[in-house]
C-alpha positions in Angstrom: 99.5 84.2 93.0 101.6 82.0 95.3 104.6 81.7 93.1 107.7 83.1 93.9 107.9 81.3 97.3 107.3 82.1 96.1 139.7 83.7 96.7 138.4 83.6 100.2 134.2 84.2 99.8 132.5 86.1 103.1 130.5 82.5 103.5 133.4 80.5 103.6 134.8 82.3 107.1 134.3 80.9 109.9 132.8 83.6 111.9 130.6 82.6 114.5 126.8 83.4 115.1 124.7 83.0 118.1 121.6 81.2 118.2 120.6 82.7 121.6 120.3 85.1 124.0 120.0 84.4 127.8 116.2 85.4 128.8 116.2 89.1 129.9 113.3 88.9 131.6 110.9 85.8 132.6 107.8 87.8 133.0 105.1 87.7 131.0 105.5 90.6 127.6 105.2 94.0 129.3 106.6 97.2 127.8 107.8 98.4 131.4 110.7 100.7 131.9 112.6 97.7 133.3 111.9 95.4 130.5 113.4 98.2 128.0 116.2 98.8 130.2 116.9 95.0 130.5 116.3 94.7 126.2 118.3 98.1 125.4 121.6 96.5 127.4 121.9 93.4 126.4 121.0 94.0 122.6 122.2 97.5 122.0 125.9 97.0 121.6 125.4 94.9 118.5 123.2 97.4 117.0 125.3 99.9 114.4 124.5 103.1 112.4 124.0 102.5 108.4 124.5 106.0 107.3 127.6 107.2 105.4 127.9 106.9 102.2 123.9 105.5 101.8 120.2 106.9 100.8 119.1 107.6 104.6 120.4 106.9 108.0 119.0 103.6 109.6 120.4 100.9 111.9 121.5 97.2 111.4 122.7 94.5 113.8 125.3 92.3 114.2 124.7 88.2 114.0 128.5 87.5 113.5 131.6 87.9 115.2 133.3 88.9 112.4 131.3 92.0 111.4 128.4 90.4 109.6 125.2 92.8 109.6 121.6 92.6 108.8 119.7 94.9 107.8 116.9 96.5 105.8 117.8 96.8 102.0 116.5 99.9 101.7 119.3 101.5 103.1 121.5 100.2 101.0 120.0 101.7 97.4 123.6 103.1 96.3 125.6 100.1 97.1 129.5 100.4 97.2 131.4 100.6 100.2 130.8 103.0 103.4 131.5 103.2 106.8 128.8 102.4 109.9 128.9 103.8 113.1 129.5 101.5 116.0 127.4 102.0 119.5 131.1 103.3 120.9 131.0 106.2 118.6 133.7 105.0 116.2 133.4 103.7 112.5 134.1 100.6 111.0 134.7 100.0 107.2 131.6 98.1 105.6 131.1 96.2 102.0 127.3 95.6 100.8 127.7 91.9 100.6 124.2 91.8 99.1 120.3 92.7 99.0 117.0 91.0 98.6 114.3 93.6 97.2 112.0 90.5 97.5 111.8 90.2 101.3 113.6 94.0 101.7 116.5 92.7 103.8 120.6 93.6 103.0 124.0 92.3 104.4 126.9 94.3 105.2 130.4 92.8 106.1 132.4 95.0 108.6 136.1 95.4 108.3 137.8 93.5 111.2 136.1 90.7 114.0 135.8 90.0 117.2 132.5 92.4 117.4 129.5 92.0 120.2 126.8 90.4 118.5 122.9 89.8 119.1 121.2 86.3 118.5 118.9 85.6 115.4 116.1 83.4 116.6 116.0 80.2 114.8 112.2 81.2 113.7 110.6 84.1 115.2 108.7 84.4 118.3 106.1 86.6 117.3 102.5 86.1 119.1 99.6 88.8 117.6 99.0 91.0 120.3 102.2 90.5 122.8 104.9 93.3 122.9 108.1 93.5 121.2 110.8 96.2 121.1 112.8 98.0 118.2 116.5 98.3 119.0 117.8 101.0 117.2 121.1 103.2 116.9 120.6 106.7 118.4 121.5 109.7 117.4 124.9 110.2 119.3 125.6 106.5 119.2 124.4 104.1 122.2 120.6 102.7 121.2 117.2 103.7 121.6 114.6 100.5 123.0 110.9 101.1 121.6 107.8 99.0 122.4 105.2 98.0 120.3 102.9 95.5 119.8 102.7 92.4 117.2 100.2 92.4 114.6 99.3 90.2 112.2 101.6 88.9 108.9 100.9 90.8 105.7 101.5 92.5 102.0 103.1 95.8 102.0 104.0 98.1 99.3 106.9 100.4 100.4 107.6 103.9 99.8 110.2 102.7 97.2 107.3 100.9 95.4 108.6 97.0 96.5 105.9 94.7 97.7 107.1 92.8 100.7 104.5 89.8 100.9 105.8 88.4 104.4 106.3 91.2 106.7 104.7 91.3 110.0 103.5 94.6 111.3 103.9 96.0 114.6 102.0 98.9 115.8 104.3 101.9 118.4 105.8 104.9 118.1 109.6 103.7 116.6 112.1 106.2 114.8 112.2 106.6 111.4 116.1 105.3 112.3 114.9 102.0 113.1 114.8 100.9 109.6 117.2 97.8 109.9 116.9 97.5 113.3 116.4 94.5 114.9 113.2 93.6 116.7 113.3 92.1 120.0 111.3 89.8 121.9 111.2 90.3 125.7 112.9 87.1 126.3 116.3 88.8 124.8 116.2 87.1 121.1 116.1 89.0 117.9 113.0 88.0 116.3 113.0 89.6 112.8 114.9 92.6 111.2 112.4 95.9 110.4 112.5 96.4 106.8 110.4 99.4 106.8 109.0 102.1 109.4 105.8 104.5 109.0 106.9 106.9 111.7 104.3 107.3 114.4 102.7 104.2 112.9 104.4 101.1 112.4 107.0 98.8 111.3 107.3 96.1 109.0 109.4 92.9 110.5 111.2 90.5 108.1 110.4 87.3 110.6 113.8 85.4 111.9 113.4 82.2 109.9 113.6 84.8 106.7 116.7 86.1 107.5 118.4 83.0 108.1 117.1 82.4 105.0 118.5 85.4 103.2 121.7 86.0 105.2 123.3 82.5 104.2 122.6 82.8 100.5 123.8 86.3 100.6 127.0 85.4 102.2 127.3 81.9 100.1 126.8 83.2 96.8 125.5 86.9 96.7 121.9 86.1 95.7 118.9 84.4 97.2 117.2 81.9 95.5 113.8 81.9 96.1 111.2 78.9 95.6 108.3 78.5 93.8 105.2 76.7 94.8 103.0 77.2 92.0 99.1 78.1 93.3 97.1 80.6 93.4 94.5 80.8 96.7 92.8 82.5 99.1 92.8 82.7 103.1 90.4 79.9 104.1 87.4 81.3 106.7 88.6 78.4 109.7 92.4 78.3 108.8 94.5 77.1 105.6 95.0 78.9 102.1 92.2 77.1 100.0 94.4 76.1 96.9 92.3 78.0 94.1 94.2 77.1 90.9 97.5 74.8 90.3 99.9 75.6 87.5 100.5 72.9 84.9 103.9 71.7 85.7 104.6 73.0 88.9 105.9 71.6 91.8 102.2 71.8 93.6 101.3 69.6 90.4 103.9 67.4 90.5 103.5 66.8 94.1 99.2 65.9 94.0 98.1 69.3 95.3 94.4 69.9 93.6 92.0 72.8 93.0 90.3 73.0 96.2 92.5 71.3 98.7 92.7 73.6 101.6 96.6 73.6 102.9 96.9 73.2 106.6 100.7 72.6 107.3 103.5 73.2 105.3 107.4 71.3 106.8 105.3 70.9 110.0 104.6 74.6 110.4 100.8 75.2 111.0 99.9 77.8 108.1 96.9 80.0 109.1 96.2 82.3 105.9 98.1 83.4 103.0 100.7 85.2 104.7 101.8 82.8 107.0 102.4 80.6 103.6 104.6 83.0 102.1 106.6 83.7 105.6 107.0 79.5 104.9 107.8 79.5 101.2 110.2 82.4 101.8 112.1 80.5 104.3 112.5 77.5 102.0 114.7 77.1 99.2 114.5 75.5 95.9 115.3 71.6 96.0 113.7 70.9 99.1 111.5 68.1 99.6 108.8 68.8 102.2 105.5 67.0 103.3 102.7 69.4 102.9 99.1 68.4 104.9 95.7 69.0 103.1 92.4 69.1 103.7 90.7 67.0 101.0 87.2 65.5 100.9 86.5 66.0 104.2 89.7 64.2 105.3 92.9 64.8 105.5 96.2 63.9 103.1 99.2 64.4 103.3 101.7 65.0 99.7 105.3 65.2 99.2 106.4 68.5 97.2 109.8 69.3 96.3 109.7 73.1 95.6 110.7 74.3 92.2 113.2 78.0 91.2 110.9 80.4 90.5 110.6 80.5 86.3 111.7 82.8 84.2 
């Protein structure tokens, strides 16, 4: 079911985050020992260890100045203060500002500022079948760059039992320490945060535009509110999530979606299956009025939805 969406406070600083990196390479995606090279230097000294005082060891990354880190909730199962280890080899103070088991991401607020930091993508790059490269901390500080290559947006249960419905999988060979870690397009710009690794396998990326998402309400109020949409459906065979069944008093109802309508675009973004919706709904917050486009009758409409809180 496509419902969930489906004194001074750490988001009232003024610390500042970058929106871009400057392209490391302008080839086309090829996991080359000068493309890691390239990736591994310019992203690496944002990328910290999340290990004291927590369940496992992992990595997170630095989108603010001011210590601000992302990384995979997971990590963070104890909560409380801790230490992470910076690439330098020191330790910094850290406070769990928050988690989200929904979409398995975590913020952590660093003692101090002026820290190097990487640049979230405004809304991840992520083409099935191009490479990408895992960032993580290594062992004796410094970073390790791993390639693998995109695959396709999907469900995952983790080993912790959560089910992360908008996660896209990569296939490669990436440490079990790059849970957290960011994940890195070859252009330079961090296009999601890895939730979960299989080891040998795979990871599971939290896409940018989620972790916008989940980052500002974390730091604005220490919870994320997630929006509900109110459908079930199914992955249409040429494209689209063919709206199956709409809950009385939804926002799909009170916007005109019907039983059959295949959705096509949701805000502008071309949706493609089920996944791709909830990578949309996830990034969306409750309040917001967005046009959504339908197939309908063999034509095409287009209704206004404002999406709803998910109930209780």
């Amino acid at each position: 079911m496509l419902a969930l969406g489906l004194g001074e406070g750490v988001g009232d600083r003024s610390g500042v985050e970058r929106v871009a990196l400057d392209p490391v390479s302008t080839s086309p995606a090829a996991a080359d020992d000068a493309t890691l090279g390239a990736v591994r230097q310019r992203v690496a000294p944002a990328v910290v260890t999340v290990d004291s005082a927590w369940t496992e060891a992992g990595s997170g990354v630095l989108v603010r100045e001011d210590g601000i880190v992302l990384t995979s909730a997971s990590l963070l199962g104890k909560g409380g203060p801790g230490t992470v280890g910076l690439p330098d080899g020191e330790a910094a103070a850290a406070e769990v500002v928050g988690v989200d088991p929904v979409t398995g991401l975590g913020v952590l607020d660093l003692a101090g500022d002026g820290y190097p930091t990487a640049a979230l993508s405004p809304q991840a790059q992520l083409i099935e079948g191009e490479a990408a490269f895992t960032v993580s901390s290594g062992l004796t500080g410094g970073g390790t760059a791993v390639a693998a290559l995109v695959g396709t947006t999907r469900r995952y249960l983790t080993p912790q039992g959560d089910t992360l419905d908008a996660v896209v999988e990569t296939t490669g060979s990436a440490p079990a320490r790059a849970v957290g870690a960011p994940l890195v397009t070859p252009e330079g710009e961090v296009a999601g945060i890895v939730a979960a690794v299989e080891e040998g396998s795979g990871t599971y990326v939290v896409p940018a535009e989620i972790a916008h998402k989940v980052s500002d309400d974390l730091l604005a109020q220490g919870a994320v509110e997630h929006c509900w949409l109110g459908i079930e459906g199914s992955s249409a065979t040429n494209g689209g999530v063919t709206v199956a069944t709409v809950e009385a008093d939804s926002p799909a109802e009170r916007g005109g979606l019907r039983p059959g309508d295949v959705l096509v675009t949701f805000d502008g973004r071309t949706i493609a299956d089920v996944p791709d919706l909830m990578v949309a709904l996830r990034s969306h917050s409750p309040g917001q009025r967005i046009d959504v486009a339908v197939e309908r009758d063999d034509s095409r409409a287009t209704v206004a939805i404002t999406l709803g809180t998910v109930p209780d």
